[in-house]
ZABATI-822479 format. One record per atom (N, C-alpha, C): residue number from 1; atom name; x negated, y, z negated. Coordinates in nm, 3 decimals. Example, Ala and Ser with C-alpha at 12.3 -4.5 7.8 and 13.67 -1.06 7.14 Angstrom:
(1,N,(-1.319,-0.569,-0.780))
(1,CA,(-1.230,-0.450,-0.780))
(1,C,(-1.320,-0.330,-0.780))
(2,N,(-1.285,-0.225,-0.708))
(2,CA,(-1.367,-0.106,-0.714))
(2,C,(-1.290,0.003,-0.787))
END
This chain:
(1,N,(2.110,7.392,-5.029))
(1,CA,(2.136,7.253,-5.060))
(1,C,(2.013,7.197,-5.130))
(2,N,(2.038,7.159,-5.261))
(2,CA,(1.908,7.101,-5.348))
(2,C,(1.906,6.994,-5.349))
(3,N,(1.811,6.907,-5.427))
(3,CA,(1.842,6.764,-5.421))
(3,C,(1.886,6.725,-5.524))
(4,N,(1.881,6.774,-5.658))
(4,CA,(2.000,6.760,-5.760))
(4,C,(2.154,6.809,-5.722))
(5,N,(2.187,6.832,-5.623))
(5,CA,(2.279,6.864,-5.607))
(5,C,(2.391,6.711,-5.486))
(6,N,(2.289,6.650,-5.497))
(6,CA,(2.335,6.529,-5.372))
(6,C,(2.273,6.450,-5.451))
(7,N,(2.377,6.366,-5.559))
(7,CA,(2.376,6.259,-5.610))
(7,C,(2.293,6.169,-5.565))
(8,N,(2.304,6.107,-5.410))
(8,CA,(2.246,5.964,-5.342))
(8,C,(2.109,6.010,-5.353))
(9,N,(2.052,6.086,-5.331))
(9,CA,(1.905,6.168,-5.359))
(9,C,(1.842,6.119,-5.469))
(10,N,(1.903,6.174,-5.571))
(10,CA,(1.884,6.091,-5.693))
(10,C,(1.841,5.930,-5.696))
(11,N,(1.924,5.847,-5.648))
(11,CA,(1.899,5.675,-5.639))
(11,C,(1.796,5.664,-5.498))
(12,N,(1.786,5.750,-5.455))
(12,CA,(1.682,5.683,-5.348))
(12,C,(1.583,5.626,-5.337))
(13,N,(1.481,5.695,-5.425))
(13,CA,(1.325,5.618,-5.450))
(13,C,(1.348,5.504,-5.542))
(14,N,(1.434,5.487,-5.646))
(14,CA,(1.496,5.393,-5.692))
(14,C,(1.542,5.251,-5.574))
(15,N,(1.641,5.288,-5.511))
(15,CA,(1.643,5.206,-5.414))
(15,C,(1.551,5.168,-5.329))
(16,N,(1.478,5.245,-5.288))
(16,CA,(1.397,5.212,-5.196))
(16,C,(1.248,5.129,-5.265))
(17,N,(1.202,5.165,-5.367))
(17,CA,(1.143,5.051,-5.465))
(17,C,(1.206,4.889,-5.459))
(18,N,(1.325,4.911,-5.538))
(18,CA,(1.385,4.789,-5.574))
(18,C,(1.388,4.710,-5.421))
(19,N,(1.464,4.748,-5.308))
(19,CA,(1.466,4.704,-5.209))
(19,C,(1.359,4.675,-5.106))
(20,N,(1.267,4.743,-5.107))
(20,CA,(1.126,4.706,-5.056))
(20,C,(1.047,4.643,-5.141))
(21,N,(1.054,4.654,-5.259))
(21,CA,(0.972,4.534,-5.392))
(21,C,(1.041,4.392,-5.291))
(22,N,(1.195,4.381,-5.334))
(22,CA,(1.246,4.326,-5.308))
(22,C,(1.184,4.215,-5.186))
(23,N,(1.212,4.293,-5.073))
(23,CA,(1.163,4.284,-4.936))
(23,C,(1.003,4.215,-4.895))
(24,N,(0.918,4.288,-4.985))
(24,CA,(0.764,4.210,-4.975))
(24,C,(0.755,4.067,-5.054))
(25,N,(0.823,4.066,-5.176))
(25,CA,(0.836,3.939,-5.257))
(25,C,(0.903,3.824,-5.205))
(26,N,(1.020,3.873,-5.117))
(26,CA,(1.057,3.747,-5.023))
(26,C,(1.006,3.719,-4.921))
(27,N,(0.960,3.765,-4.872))
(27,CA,(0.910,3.803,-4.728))
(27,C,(0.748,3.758,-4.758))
(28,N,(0.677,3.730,-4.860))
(28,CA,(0.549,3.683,-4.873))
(28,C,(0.529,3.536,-4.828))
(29,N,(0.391,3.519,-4.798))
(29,CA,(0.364,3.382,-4.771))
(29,C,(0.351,3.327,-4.893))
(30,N,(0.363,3.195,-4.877))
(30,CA,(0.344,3.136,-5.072))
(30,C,(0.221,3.164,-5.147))
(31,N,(0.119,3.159,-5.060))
(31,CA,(0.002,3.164,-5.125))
(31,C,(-0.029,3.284,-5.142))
(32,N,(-0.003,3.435,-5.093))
(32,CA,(0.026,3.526,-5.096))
(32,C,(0.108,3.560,-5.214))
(33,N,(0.170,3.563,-5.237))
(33,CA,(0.256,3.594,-5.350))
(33,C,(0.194,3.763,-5.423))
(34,N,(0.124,3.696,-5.493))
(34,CA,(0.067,3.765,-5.601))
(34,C,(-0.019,3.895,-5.567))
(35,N,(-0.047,3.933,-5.451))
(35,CA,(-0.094,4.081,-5.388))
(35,C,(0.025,4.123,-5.303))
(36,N,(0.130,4.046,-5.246))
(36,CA,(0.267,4.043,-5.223))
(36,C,(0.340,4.206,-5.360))
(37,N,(0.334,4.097,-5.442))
(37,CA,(0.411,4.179,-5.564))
(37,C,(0.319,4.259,-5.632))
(38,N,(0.166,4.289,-5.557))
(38,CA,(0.113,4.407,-5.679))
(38,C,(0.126,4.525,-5.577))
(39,N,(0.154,4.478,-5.445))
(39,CA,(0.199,4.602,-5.329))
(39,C,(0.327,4.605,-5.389))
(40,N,(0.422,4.587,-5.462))
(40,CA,(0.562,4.620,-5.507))
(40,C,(0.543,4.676,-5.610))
(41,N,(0.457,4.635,-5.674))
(41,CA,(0.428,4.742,-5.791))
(41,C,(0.353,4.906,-5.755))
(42,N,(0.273,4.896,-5.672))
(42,CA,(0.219,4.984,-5.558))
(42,C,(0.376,5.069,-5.508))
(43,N,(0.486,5.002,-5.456))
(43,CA,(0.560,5.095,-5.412))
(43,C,(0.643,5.180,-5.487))
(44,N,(0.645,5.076,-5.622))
(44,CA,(0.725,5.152,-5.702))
(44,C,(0.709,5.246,-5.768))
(45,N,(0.523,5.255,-5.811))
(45,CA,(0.456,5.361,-5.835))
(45,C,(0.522,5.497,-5.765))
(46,N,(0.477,5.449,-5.655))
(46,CA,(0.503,5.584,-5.520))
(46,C,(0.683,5.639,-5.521))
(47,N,(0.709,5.501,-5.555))
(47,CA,(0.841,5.602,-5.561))
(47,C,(0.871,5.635,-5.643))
(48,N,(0.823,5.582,-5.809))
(48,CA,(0.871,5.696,-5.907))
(48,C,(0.806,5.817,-5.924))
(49,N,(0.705,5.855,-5.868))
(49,CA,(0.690,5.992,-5.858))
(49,C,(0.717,6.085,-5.766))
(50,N,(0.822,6.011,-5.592))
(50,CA,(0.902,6.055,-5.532))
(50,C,(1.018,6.115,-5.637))
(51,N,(1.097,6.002,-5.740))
(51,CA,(1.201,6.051,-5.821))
(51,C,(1.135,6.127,-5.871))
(52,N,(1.051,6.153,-5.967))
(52,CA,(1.021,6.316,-6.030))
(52,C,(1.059,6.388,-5.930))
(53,N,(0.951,6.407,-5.838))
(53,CA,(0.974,6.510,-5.726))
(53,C,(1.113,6.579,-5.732))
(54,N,(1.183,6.457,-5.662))
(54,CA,(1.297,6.480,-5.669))
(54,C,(1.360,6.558,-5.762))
(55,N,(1.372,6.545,-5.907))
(55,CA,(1.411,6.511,-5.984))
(55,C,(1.399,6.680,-6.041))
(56,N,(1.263,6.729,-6.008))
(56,CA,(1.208,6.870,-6.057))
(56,C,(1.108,6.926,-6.011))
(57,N,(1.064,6.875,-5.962))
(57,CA,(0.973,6.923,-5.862))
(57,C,(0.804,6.808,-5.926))
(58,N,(0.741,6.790,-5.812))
(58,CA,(0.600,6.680,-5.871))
(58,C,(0.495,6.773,-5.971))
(59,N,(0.500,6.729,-6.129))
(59,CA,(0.444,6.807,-6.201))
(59,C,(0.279,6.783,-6.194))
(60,N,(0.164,6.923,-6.183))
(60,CA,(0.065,6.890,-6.160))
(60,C,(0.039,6.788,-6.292))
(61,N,(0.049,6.771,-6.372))
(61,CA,(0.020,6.715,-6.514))
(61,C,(0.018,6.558,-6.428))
(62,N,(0.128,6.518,-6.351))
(62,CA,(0.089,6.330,-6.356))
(62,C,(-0.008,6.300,-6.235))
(63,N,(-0.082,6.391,-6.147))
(63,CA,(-0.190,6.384,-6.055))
(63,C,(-0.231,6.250,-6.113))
(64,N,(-0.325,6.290,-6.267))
(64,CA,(-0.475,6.260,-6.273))
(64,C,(-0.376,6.089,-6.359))
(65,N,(-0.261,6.101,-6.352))
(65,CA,(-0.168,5.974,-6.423))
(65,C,(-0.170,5.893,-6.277))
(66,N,(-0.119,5.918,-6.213))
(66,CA,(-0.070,5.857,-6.103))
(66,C,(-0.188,5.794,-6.006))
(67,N,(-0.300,5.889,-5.992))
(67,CA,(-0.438,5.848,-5.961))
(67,C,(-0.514,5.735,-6.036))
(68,N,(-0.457,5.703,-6.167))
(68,CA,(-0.549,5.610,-6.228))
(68,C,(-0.441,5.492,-6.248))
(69,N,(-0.325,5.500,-6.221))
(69,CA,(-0.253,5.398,-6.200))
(69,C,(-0.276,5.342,-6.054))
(70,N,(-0.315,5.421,-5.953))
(70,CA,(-0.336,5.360,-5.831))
(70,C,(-0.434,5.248,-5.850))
(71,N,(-0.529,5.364,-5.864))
(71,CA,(-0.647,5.272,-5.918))
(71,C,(-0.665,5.119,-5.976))
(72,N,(-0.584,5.140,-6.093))
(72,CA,(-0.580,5.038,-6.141))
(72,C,(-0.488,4.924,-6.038))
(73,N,(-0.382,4.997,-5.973))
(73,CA,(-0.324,4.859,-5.922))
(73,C,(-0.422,4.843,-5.771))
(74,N,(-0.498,4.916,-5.761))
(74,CA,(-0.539,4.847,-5.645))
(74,C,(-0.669,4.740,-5.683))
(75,N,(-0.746,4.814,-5.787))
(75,CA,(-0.823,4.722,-5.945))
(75,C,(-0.748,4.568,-5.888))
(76,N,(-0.641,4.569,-5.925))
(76,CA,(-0.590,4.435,-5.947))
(76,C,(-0.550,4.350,-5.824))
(77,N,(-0.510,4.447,-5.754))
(77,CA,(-0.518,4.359,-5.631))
(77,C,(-0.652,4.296,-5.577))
(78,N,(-0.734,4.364,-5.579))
(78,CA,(-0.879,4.289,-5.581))
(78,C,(-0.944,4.185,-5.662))
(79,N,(-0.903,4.197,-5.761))
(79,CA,(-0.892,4.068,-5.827))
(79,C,(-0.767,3.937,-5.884))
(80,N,(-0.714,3.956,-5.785))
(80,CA,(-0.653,3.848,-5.748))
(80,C,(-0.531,3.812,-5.860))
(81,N,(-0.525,3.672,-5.903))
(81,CA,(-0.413,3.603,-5.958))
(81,C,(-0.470,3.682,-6.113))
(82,N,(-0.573,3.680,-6.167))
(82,CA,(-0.611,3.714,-6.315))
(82,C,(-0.580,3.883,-6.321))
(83,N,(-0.612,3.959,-6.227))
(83,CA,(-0.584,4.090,-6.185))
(83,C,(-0.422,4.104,-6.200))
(84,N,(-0.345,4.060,-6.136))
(84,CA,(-0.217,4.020,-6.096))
(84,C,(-0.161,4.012,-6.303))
(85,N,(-0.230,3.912,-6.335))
(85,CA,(-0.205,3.865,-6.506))
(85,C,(-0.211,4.031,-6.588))
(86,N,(-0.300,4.063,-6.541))
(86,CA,(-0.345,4.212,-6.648))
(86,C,(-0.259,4.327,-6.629))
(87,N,(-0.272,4.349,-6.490))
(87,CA,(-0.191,4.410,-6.454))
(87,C,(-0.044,4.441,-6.495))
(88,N,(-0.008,4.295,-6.476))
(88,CA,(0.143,4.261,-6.544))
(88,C,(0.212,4.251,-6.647))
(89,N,(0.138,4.249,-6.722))
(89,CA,(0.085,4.311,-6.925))
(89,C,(0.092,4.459,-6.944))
(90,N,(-0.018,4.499,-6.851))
(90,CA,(0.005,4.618,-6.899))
(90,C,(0.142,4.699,-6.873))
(91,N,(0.182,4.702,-6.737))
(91,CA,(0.270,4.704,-6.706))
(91,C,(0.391,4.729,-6.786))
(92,N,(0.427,4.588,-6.836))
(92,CA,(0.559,4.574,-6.937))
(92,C,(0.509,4.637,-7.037))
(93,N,(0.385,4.628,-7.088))
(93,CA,(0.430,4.726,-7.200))
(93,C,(0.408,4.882,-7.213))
(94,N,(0.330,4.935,-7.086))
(94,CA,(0.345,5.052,-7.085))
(94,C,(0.508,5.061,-7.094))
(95,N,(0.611,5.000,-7.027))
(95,CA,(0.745,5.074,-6.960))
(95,C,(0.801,5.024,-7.105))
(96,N,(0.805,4.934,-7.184))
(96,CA,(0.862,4.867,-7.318))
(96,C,(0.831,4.994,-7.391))
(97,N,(0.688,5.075,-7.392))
(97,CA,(0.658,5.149,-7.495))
(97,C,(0.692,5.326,-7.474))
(98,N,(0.672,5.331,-7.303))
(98,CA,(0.767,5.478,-7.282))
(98,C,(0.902,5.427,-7.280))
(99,N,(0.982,5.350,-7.217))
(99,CA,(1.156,5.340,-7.233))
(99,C,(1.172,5.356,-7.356))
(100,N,(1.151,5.285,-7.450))
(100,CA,(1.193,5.275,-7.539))
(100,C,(1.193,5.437,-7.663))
(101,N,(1.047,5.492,-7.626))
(101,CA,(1.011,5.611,-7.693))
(101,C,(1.083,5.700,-7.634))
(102,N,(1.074,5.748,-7.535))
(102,CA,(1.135,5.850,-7.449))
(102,C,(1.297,5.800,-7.368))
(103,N,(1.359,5.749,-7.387))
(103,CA,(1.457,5.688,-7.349))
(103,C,(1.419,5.679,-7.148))
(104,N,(1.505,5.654,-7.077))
(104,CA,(1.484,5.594,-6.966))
(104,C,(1.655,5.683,-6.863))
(105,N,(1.590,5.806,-6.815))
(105,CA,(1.723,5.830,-6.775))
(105,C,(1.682,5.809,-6.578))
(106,N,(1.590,5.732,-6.544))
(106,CA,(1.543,5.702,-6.408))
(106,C,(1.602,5.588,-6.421))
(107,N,(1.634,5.576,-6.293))
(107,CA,(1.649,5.395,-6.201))
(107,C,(1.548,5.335,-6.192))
(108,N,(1.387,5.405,-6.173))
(108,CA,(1.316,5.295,-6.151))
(108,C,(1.227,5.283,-6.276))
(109,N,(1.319,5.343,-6.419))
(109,CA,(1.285,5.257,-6.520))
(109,C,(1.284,5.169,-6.549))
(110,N,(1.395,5.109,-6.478))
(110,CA,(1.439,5.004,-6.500))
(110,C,(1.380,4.905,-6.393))
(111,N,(1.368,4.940,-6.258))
(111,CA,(1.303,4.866,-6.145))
(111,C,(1.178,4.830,-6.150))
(112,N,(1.059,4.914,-6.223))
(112,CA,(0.965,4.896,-6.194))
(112,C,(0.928,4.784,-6.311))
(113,N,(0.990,4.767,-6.421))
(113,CA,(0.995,4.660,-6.528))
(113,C,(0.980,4.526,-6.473))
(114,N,(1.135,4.543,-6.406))
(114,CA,(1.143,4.422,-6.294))
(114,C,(1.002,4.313,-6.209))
(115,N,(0.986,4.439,-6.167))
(115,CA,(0.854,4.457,-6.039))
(115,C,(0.714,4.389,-6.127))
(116,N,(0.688,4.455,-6.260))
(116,CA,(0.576,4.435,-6.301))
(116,C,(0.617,4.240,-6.357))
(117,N,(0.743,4.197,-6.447))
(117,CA,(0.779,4.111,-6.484))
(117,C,(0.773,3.977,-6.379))
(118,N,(0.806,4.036,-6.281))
(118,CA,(0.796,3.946,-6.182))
(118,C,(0.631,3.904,-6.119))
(119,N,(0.564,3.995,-6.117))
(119,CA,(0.399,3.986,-6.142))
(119,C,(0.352,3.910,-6.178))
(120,N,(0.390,3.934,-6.354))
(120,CA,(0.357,3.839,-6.420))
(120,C,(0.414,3.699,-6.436))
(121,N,(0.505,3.683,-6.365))
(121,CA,(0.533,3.511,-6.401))
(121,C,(0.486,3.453,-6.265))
(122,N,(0.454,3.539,-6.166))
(122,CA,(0.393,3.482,-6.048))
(122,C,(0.216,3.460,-6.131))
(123,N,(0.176,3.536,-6.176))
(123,CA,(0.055,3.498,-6.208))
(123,C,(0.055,3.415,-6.300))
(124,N,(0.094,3.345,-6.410))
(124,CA,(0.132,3.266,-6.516))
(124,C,(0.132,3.151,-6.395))
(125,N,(0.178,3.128,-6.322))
(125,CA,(0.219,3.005,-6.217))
(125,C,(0.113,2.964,-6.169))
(126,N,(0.067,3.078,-6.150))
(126,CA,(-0.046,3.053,-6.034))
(126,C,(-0.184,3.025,-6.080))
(127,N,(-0.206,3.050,-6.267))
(127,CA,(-0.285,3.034,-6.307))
(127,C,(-0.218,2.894,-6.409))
(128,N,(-0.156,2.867,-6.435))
(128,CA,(-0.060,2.705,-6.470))
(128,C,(-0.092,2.771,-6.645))
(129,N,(-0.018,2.884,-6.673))
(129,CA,(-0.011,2.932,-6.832))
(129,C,(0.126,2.932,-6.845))
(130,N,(0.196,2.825,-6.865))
(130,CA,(0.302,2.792,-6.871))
(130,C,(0.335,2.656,-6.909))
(131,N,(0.456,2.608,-7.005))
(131,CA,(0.503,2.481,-7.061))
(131,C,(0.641,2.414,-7.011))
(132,N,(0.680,2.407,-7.056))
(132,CA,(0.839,2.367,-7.059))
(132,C,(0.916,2.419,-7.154))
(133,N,(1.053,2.452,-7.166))
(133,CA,(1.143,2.508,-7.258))
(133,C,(1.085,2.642,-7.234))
(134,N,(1.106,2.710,-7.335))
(134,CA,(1.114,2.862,-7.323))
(134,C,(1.020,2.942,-7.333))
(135,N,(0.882,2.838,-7.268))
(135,CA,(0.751,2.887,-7.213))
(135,C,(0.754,2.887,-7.072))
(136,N,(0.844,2.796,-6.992))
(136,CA,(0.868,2.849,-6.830))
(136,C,(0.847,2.935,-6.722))
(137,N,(0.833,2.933,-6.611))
(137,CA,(0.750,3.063,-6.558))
(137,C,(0.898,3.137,-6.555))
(138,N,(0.879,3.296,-6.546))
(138,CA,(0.988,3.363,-6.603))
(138,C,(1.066,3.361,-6.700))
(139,N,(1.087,3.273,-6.773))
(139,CA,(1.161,3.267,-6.893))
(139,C,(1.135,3.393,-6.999))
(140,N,(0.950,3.398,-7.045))
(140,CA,(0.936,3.496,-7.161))
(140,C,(0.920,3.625,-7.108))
(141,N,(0.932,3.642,-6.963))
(141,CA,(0.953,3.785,-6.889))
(141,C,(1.075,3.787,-6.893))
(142,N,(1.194,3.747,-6.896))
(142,CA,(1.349,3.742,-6.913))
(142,C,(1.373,3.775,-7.020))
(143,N,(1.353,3.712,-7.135))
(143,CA,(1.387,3.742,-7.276))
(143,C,(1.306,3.893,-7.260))
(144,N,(1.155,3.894,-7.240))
(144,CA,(1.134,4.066,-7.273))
(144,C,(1.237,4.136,-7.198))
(145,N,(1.234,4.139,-7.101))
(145,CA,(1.300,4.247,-7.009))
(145,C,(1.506,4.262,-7.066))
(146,N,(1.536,4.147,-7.067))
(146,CA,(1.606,4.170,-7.145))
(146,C,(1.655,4.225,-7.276))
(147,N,(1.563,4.204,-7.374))
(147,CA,(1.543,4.247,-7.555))
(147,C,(1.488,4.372,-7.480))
(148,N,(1.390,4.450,-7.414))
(148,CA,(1.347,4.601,-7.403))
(148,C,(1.435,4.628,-7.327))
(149,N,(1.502,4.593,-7.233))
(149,CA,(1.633,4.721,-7.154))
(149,C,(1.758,4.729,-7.208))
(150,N,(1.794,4.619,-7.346))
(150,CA,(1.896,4.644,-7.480))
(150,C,(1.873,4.791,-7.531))
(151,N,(1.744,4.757,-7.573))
(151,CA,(1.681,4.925,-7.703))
(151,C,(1.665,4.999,-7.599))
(152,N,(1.584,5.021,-7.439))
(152,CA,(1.597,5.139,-7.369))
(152,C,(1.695,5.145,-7.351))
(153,N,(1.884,5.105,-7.347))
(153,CA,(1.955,5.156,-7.289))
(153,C,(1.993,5.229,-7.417))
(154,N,(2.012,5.118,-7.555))
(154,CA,(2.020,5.235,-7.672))
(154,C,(1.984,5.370,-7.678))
(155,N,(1.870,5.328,-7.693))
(155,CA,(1.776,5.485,-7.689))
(155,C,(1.797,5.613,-7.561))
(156,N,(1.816,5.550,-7.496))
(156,CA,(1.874,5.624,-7.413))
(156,C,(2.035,5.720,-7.418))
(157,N,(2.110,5.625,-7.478))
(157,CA,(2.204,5.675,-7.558))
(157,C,(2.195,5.769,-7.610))
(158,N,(2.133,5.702,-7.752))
(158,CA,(2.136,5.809,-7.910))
(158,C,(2.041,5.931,-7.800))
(159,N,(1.965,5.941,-7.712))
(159,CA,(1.909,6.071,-7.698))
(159,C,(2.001,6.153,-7.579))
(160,N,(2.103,6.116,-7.540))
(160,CA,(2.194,6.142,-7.440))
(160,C,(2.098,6.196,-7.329))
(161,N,(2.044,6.076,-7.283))
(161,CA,(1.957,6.113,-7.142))
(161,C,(1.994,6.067,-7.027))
(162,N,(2.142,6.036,-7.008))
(162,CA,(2.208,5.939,-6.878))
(162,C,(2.212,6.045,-6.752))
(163,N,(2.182,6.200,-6.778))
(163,CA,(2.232,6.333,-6.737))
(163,C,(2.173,6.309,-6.590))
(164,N,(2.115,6.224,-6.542))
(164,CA,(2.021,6.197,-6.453))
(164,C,(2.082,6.127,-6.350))
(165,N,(2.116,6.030,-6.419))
(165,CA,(2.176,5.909,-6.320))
(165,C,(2.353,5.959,-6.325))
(166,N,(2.427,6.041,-6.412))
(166,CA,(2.543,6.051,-6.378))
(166,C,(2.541,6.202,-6.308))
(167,N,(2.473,6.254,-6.241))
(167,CA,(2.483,6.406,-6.154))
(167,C,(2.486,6.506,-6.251))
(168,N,(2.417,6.489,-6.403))
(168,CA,(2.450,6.600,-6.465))
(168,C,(2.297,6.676,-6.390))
(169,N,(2.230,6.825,-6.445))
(169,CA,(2.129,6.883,-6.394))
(169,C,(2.039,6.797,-6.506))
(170,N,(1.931,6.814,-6.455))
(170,CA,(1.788,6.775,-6.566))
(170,C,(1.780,6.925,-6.626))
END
């Protein structure tokens, strides 16, 4: 019994991201917030390289990746709401610039977008970088996340990489 072979396996670290992101972001104190959601970004880390795992086994190649993403998000948790800001930048556009290049056949391609987007409009708030109209907190994380998971689902398409999320093998 493999774990490509049991579909729900597949969505798990996916779920369990989204739903524990989920879970710390509501569940934060107000003033909290913003190390709230860089531990969600923290989990989602951890679980997308549970999904590799999963997925094919954990390739030594993303060690020295995954180590300097810790890093960095724990970087940011130490520095606070501006940490939280950088963080949340980089973030979207690391996942804007692999989804889009490499198409996106993971769940928590799509989750961890979420996770980082939401970051950032907590830090935008919290640092008052925000207007009215369609400078709003969340608003220009909506339009991105929306306009980049259009072209990643494209791209994902034209490269027929869905093989993942519908039980085909990797």
């Amino acid at each position: 019994m493999s774990a490509p072979d049991h579909l729900w396996l597949r969505y798990l670290p996916g779920l369990v991201a989204a739903l524990g992101g989920a879970a710390l972001l509501w569940f934060a104190p107000e003033r909290r917030k913003i190390p709230f959601a860089v531990l969600a970004t923290l989990l989602g880390l951890t679980s997308m390289e549970a999904e590799y795992w999963v997925a094919h086994g954990f390739p030594e190649s993303e060690v020295t990746f995954f180590a300097g993403a810790v890093v960095a998000t724990l970087l940011a948790l130490a520095l606070g709401k501006y940490g939280g800001l950088v963080l949340g930048i980089i973030g979207q556009a690391f996942f804007a610039y692999v989804n889009v290049r490499y198409g996106a056949p993971y769940l928590l391609d799509y989750v961890l977008p979420v996770l980082y987007g939401i970051l950032l409009a907590l830090a935008r708030r919290e640092l008052k970088w925000f207007r009215s109209g369609v400078l709003a907190v969340g608003r220009p994380e909506a339009i991105w996340l929306i306009l980049v998971n259009g072209l990643t689902i494209w791209r994902t398409s034209v490269l027929d990489k869905w093989g993942w999320l519908t039980g085909r093998p990797w």
